[in-house]
N, C-alpha and C positions, 0 to 999 in steps of 0.2 A: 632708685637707680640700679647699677649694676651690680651693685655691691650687695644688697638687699635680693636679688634677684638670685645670687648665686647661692647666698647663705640660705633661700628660703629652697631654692633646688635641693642643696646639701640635706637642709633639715629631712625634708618629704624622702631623700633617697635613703638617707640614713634609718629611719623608723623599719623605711618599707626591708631593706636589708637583713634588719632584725628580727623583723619577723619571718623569713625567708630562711635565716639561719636557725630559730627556733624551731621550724617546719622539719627542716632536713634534721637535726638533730635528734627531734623526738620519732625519727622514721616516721612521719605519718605524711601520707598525702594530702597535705592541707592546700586546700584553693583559695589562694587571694586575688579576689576579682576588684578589677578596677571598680574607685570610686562612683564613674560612669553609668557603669554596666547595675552595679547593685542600686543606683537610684531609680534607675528603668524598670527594674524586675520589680521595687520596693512599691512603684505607683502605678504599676500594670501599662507601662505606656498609656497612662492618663484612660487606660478604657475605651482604647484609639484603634479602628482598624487602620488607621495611617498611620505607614512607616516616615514618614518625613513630617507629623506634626512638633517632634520634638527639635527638629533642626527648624523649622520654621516660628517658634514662639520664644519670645525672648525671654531669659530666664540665666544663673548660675550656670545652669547644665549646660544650657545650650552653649556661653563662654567658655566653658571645660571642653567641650567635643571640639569646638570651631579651632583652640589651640593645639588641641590636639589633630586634629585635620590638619592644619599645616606642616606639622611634625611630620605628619604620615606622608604626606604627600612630597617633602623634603628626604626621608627614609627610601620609599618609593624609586624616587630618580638618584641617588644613591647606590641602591643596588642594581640598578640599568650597567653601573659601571663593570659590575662579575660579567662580563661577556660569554667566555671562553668556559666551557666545562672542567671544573677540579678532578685532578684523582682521585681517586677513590683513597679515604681518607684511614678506612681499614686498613688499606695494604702497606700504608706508611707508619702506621704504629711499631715500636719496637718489641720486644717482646716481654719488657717489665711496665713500657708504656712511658716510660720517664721522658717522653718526646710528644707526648699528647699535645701538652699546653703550645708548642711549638706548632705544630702539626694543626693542629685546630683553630688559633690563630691565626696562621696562614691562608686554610683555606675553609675555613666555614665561618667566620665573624663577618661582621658586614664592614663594607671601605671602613677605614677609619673616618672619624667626622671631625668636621670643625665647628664648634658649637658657636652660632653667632646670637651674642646677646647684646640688646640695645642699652644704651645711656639713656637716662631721663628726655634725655633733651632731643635724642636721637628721634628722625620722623620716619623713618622706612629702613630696609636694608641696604638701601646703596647710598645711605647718608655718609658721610663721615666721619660722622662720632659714633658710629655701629663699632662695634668693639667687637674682634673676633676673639675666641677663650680655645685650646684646645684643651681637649680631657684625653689625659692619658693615663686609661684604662684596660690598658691589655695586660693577658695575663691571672687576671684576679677569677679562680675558679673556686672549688665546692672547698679544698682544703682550705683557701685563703680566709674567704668572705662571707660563706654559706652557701653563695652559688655565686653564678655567672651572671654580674649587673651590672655590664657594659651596655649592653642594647638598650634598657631604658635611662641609662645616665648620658650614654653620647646623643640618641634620638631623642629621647622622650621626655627628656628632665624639665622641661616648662608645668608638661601638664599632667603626668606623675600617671597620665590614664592608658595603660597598660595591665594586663593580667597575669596571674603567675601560679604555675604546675612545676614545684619541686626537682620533676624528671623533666618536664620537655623545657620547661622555661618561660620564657616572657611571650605575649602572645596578643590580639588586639583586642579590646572587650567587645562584650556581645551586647549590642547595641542594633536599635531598628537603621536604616529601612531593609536590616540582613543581607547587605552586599557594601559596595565604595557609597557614602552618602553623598556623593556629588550629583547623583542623580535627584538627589532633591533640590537642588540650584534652579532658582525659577525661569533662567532662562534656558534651560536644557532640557530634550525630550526624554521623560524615565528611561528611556531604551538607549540613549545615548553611552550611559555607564555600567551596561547589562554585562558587556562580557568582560572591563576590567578584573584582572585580581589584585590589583593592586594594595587592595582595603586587608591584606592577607598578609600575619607575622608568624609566622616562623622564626625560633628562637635556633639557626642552625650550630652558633658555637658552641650553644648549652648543650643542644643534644651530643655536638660532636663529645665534648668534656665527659657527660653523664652516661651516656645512657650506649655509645656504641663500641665494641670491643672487635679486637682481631676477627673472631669468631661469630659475628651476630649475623644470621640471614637477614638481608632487608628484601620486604614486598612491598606491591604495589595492587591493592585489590580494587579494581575501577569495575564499578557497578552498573552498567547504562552506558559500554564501550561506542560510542562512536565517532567514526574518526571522518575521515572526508574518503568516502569510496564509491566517489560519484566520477573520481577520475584518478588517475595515477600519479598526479601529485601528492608529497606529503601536507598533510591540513596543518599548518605552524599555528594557525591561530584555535585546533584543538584544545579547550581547558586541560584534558587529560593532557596530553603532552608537553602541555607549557608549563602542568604542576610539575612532572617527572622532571623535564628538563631543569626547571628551578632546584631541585632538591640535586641534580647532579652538578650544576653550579655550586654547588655548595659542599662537594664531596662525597653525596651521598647517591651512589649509585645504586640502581633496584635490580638482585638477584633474581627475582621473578615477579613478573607483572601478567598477573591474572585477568583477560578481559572479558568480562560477561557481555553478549550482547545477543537481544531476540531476533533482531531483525539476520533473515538470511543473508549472508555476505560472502562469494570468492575466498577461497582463503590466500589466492594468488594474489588478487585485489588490496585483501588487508594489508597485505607484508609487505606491497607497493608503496603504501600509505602510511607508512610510520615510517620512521628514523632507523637509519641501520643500529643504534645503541640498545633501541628498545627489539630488534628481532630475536637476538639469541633469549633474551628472560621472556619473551612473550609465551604466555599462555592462553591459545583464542580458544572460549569456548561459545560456540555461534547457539544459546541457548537461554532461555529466562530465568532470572533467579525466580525460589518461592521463599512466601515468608511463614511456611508450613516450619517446625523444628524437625531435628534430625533428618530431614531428605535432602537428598545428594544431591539438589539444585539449591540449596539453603546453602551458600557461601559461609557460613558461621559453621557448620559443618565441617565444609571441607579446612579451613581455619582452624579448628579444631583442633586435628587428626591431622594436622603434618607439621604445625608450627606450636613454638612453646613461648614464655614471657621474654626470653632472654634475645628472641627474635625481634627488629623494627618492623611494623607493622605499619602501613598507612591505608587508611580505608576510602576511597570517592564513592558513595550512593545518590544518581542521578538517573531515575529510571521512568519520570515523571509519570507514574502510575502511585497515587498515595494509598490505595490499598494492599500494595508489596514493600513501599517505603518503609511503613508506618509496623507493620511488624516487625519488620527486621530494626530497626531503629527502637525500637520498643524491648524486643531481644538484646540488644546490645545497652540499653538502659537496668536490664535487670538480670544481666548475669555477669557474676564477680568472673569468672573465668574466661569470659570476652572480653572483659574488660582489664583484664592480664595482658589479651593479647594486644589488644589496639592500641598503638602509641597515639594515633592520628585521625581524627574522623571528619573529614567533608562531606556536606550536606547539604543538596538545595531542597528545605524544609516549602513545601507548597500550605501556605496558610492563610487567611482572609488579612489584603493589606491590598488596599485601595490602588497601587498605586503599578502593583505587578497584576490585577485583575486581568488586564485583555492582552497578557502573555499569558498567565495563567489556565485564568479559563474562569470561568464563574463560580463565588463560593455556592449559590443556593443551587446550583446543577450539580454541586459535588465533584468538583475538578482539585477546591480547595477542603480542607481541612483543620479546624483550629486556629487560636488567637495570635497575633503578634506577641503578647503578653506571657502566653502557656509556650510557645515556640523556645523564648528566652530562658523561661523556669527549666524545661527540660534541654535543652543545652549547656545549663548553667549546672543542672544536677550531672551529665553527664561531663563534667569538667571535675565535680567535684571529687566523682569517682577515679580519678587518676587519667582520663582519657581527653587528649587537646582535639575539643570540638571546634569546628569551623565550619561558618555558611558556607559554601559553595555556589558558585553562577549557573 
């Protein structure tokens, strides 16, 4: 019953807490990945070029995601409710910061939730023996608790399957088919939930708490800039824009937003087609990255050589070319001082997975590269390094 339910939430939140406080304590960037995620990487995804065999075979795990998938999808419409863009959450710190926990709660947590848990006897949500619970959990930051674990006690407390990076916070596991898994729903075309992000967590209180100061430049490096400049409308349903836009809900506004792009573009045109917020930070450069080192088209470069640790960094790499991908993504696997810089890395990883072939493109013509299996391990290592990996659409 409910009672059983709540104690067994308590238990799961409590361990995971402690170990989270032990993390922060001994300074180390210790990665605690969901349960989920580490049983996926443990079995190779069963040796499966399919992303959707594990939601479709029934199984523990599968019962772990599907709870979790409602969670998320309850979290999801939730944060629909931040409409309005926050201020910028810098310019409201004081200057000892004793107004942080205020400041941050206000506007980078997500709505407060009401956590609804069932009675034994209870058969759906709109029974009436659903018991509503509310958790009140504001407030409780690095000094209190060891960190910030509101987001997965008010969200996520059923299925405890959430991940955790010390600095950025709680975050979704990395798990196939590497985007929303509702596209594995048998009655839905895989293309149907291609361009959601919904399947995407951002821990933005923690970060507000931990990691930003009066002082911190925040960027925005979007790798594979393209926006809608096929007309002079702005493209709302751009991923680039809709990330920026989310992170500005949330307080966090980008001092400059770096846009790589090969394709020739108006520069009148671009600046038509984006948001008057993103024109003054825009940095268009209408040119190809390479994944050569040290050259001045190598974005980790220019990264480099103007920004330092103590800057936020978010990174998009989507340039759907895997032979420019794959080094630079490879570079930022294997240098501690990239890995200083990047808070953030999104990625649509182009790998052999059944299910995105005829978006992709063919693995044996070499469109794709790599296993579902190897995709996970190296996103998983790139987490463990202090840096919050994320699929990208």
């Amino acid at each position: 019953g409910i009672i059983n339910k709540l104690i067994r939430m308590k238990f799961y939140s409590t361990i995971l807490a402690t170990l989270i406080a032990v993390s922060i304590a001994q300074d180390q960037l210790q990665y605690i990945p969901a349960k989920s995620e580490q049983h996926v990487i443990d079995i190779k995804n069963h040796d499966s070029s399919s992303g959707c065999l594990i939601w479709n075979r029934p199984s523990p795990l599968r019962d772990d995601l599907e709870l979790w998938k409602q969670e998320l999808n309850h979290y999801s419409k939730k944060m629909e409710e931040k409409i309005a863009f926050a201020p910028d959450v810098r310019t409201l710190f004081n200057q000892n910061y004793s107004n942080r926990e205020e400041v941050c709660s206000q506007y980078a947590d997500p709505p407060e939730n009401i956590v609804v848990a069932h009675q034994a006897e209870a058969s759906s949500l709109s029974d009436p023996k659903t018991v509503e619970v509310k958790q009140s959990l504001r407030g409780r930051n690095l000094s209190e608790s060891g960190a910030s674990i509101s987001l997965m006690d008010e969200y996520f407390g059923g299925s405890q399957q959430l991940s955790f990076l010390p600095k950025q916070g709680f975050m979704e596991p990395l798990v196939p088919p590497l985007r929303h898994p509702d596209m594995c729903l048998a009655d839905i075309e895989p293309g149907w939930y291609m361009t959601t992000m919904d399947y995407l967590i951002e821990d933005f209180g923690h970060i507000c708490r931990n990691v930003l100061k009066k002082t911190t430049r925040t960027v925005f490096l979007d790798l594979g800039a393209t926006y809608n400049f096929n007309s002079d409308e702005i493209d709302k349903h751009s991923p680039a824009i809709r990330a920026i836009e989310k992170y500005r809900r949330n307080g966090i506004h980008f001092d400059h937003i770096y846009a790589y792009e090969i394709m020739k573009w108006d520069t009148d045109v671009v600046y038509k087609t984006i948001p008057t917020h993103m024109q003054g930070p825009l940095h268009w450069i209408n040119t190809g990255v390479t994944g050569e080192e040290n050259h001045p088209h190598n974005p980790w470069t220019m990264l480099a050589q103007n920004f330092s640790p103590d800057d936020f960094v978010v990174v998009k790499l989507d340039i759907d070319t895997v032979d420019i991908e794959m080094p630079l993504f490879k570079q930022l696997l294997a240098t501690p001082q990239l890995q200083e810089l990047v808070d953030v890395f999104y990625f649509e990883h182009h790998v052999q997975m059944d299910e995105m072939q005829k978006f992709w493109g063919s693995h044996t013509q070499g469109f794709t590269k790599g296993s579902i299996s190897e995709s996970l391990g190296l996103f998983q290592l790139l987490r463990k390094a202090g840096v919050a990996a994320h699929y990208w659409i």
